[in-house]
N, C-alpha and C positions, 0 to 999 in steps of 0.2 A: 246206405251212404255210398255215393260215388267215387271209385277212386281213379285217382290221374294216372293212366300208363307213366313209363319212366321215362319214355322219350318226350313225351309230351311234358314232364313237369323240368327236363334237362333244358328245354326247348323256352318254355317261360323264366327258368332260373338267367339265360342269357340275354334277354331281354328288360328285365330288372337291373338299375342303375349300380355301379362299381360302388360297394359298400364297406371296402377299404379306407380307413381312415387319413393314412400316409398318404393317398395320395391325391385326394381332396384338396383342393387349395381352399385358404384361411379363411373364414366368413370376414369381409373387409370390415374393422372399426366403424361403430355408427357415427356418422361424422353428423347428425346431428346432437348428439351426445354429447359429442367433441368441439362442437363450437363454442358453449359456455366457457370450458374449460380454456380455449385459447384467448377467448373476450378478455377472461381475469387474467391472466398470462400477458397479455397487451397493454391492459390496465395495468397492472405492475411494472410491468417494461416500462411506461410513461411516468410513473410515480419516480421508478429508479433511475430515469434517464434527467428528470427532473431536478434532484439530488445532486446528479453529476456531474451536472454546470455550473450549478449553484455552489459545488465544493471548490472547482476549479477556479470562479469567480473570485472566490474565497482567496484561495491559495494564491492565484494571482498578485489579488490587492496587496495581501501579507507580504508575500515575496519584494514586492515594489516599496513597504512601507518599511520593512527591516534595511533592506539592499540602501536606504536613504542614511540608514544611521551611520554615523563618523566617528572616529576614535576622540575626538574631540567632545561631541554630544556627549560619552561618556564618560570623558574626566570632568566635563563642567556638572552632570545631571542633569542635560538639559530635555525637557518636556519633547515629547514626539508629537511632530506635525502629522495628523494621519493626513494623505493625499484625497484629492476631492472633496472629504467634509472637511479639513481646518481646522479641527478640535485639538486640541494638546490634552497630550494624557504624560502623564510621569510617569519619566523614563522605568522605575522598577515596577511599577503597576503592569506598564505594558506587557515587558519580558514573565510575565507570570498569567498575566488574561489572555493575551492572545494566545500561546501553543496550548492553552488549555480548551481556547474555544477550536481550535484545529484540532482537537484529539476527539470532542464531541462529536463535532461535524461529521469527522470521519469514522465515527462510528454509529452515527445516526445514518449515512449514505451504507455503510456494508451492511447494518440491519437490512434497509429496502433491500438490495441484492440476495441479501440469505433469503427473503422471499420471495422475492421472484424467480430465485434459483429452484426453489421448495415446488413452484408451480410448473417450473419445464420439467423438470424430474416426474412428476405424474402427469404430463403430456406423453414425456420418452415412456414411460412404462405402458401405456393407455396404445402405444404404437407397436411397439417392440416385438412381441409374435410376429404381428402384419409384415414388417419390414425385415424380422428376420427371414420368412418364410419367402417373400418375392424379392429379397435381394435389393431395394431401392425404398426410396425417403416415401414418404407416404404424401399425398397433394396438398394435405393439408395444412402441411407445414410451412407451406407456401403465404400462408395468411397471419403467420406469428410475424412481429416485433421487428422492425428491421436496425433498432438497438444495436448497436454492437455483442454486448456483454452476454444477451438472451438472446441473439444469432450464433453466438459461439457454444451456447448449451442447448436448444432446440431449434434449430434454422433448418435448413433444408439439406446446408453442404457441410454438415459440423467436422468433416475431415477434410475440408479444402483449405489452400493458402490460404483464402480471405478469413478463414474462422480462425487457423492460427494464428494471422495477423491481429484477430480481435481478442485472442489472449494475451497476445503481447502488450497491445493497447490496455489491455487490464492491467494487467501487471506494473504497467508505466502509472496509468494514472490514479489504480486504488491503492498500491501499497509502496512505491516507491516516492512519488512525490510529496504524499505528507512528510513522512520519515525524512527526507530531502528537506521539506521544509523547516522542522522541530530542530533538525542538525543541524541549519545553516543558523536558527534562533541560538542555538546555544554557543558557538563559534562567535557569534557578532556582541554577544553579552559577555563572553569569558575574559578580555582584558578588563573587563570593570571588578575581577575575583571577588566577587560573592558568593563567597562556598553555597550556600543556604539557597541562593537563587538556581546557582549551576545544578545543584541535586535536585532541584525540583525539575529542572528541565532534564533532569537523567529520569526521572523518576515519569515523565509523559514520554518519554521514547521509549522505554522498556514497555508501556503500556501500551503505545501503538503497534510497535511489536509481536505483543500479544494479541490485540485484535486481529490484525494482520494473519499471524497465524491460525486463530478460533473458525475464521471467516472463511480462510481459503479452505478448510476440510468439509465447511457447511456449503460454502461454493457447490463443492463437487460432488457431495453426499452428502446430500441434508435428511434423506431417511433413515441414516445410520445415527445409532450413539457416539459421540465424539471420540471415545477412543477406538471404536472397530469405524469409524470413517478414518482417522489418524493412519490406522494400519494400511486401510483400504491405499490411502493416499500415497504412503511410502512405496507401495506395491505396485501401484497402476502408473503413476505420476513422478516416477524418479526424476527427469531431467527436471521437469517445473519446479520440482521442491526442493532439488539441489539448489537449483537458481533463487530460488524464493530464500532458501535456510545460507546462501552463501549469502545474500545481502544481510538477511537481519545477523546475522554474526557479526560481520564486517561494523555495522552502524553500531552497536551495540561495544563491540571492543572498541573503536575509534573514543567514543564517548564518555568511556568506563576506565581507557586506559592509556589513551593517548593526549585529549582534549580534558587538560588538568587544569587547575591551578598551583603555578608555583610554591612547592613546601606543603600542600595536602596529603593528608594519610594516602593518596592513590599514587602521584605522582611521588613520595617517597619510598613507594612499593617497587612500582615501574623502574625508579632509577638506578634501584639496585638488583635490576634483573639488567639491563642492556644501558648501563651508564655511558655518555656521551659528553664531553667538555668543549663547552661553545665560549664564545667570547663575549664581551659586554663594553660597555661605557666604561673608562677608567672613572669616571665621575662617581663612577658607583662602590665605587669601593676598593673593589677587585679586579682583574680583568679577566679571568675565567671562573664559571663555573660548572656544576654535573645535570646534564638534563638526562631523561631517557632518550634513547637516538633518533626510535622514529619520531618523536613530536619535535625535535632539532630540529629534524628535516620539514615536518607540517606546519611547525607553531612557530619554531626560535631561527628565521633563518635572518641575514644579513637586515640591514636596511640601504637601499637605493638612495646616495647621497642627491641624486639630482630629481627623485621624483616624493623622496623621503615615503616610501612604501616599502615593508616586507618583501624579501624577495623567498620566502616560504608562501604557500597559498593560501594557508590562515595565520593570527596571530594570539598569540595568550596574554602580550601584553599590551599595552597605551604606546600610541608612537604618535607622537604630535608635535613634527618637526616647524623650525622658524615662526612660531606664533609666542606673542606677547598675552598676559592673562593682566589685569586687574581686577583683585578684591575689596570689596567695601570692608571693613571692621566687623559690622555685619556678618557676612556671608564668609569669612574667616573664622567668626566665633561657631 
């Protein structure tokens, strides 16, 4: 057998390619591999983007049809005109079907996003070496969804202004606006004090709430278990979920402990932790009596003799100045 001098086989050793691993650059993602994966990624962008107008449509028409109701409508019981179809529905029907079909809705809409969320999270992992390794977004990214919501979680610039502006815009319109909306529902029904009605509309705000919350840790970590995503969230995402945890706090105590019914087990909680004595109608009996302070200030504030409106920005009770009623025998009995 022949053997290789040593110079000779030093000689071939230098000629044979750098078989160092480190410093290899990364075999690039098969991007035909990766196009299915973007296809359903796109597809669900369009499913969830589909959703999202259709919520806001939603949210719209509601806002318009509540925003219509008068304190009046509600001391007579009078039937809601919904706008455009002209149907009348009664008035406690309504305050109980509608925020429940807004709690649906928007939970049928952040379903579609937890999955399309689920689908850029294995785009990002499917990239991840590649783009750790060269420092820059991969080409392919270039072909996802130009969605907002799946721009801000696999786009090309997911650290640029425009992506954090597309958080923002999340933020606005999946988890503040309904909750926005449920609030104002229960604020424009609470001078009619139906305990029974007002709790249920407590009881679809706490709920949104919680979607709200389930949603935003599946957002952002949908291959984790919900409490190691939780953790994940408080760790990674401080400022977001301060902002996120300072609203739902906020809505949740307004609703629970401000936006009462006069003389309910809550509001005679509240009013012996920060009592407040406002003034009333002598007609009514009295002329002052103890509210808790901040709902004084939200619910029980004056009324404007010249435009006869609260001069607080909501009200807990009926104000229905210079108007004549007549009752049939009927409608008395």
């Amino acid at each position: 057998m022949r053997v290789l001098q040593p110079w000779i086989a030093a000689s071939l050793m230098d000629e044979l390619p750098d078989t160092d691993i480190e410093s290899r650059s990364p075999v690039p993602p098969d991007e035909i591999g990766l196009r299915p994966l973007v296809a359903s990624l796109n597809a669900a962008a369009d499913s969830a983007r589909t959703g999202w107008i259709t919520s806001l449509g939603l949210l719209a028409y509601l806002f318009v049809a509540v925003g219509g109701i008068s304190h009046r409508d509600l001391l007579l019981n009078s039937p809601i005109k919904l706008p455009l179809l002209n149907v009348d529905v009664p008035l406690a029907r309504f305050f109980i079907i509608a925020p429940l079909i807004v709690v649906v809705v928007h939970f049928g809409v952040l379903m579609q996003h937890a999955m399309a969320a689920r689908k850029a999270a294995a785009l990002n992992a499917a990239l991840a070496e590649w783009e750790r390794v060269q420092g820059s977004s991969h080409p392919i990214r270039m072909e996802v969804s130009s969605y907002f919501f799946i721009h801000s979680l696999a786009g090309s610039d997911r650290n640029s202004l425009l992506a954090n502006l597309s958080r923002l815009l999340s933020f606005l319109t999946l988890e503040l606006l309904p909750l926005c909306l449920l609030t104002i529902v229960l604020t424009t029904f609470l001078p009619f004090h139906d305990r029974l009605t007002t709790w249920v509309h407590r009881i679809y705000i706490s709920g949104d709430v919680f979607l709200s919350l389930v949603f935003g840790v599946l957002f952002r970590f949908p291959d984790h278990p919900f409490r190691v995503g939780l953790f994940q969230y408080l760790r990674a995402r401080r400022a977001r979920f301060a902002l996120s945890g300072a609203t739902w706090c906020l809505v949740l105590l307004f609703v629970f402990c401000v936006a009462t019914i006069p003389d309910e087990l809550l509001d005679r909680a509240m009013r012996s932790i920060g009592p407040l004595s406002v003034s009333v109608s002598p007609t009514a009996g009295d002329t002052n009596r103890t509210v808790f302070s901040i709902t004084a200030y939200l619910l029980e504030g004056d009324v404007n003799e010249i435009t006869g409106r609260s001069l607080s920005p909501f009200s807990r009770n009926l104000i229905v100045p210079d108007a004549n009623f007549f009752f049939t025998e009927r409608q008395i009995r």
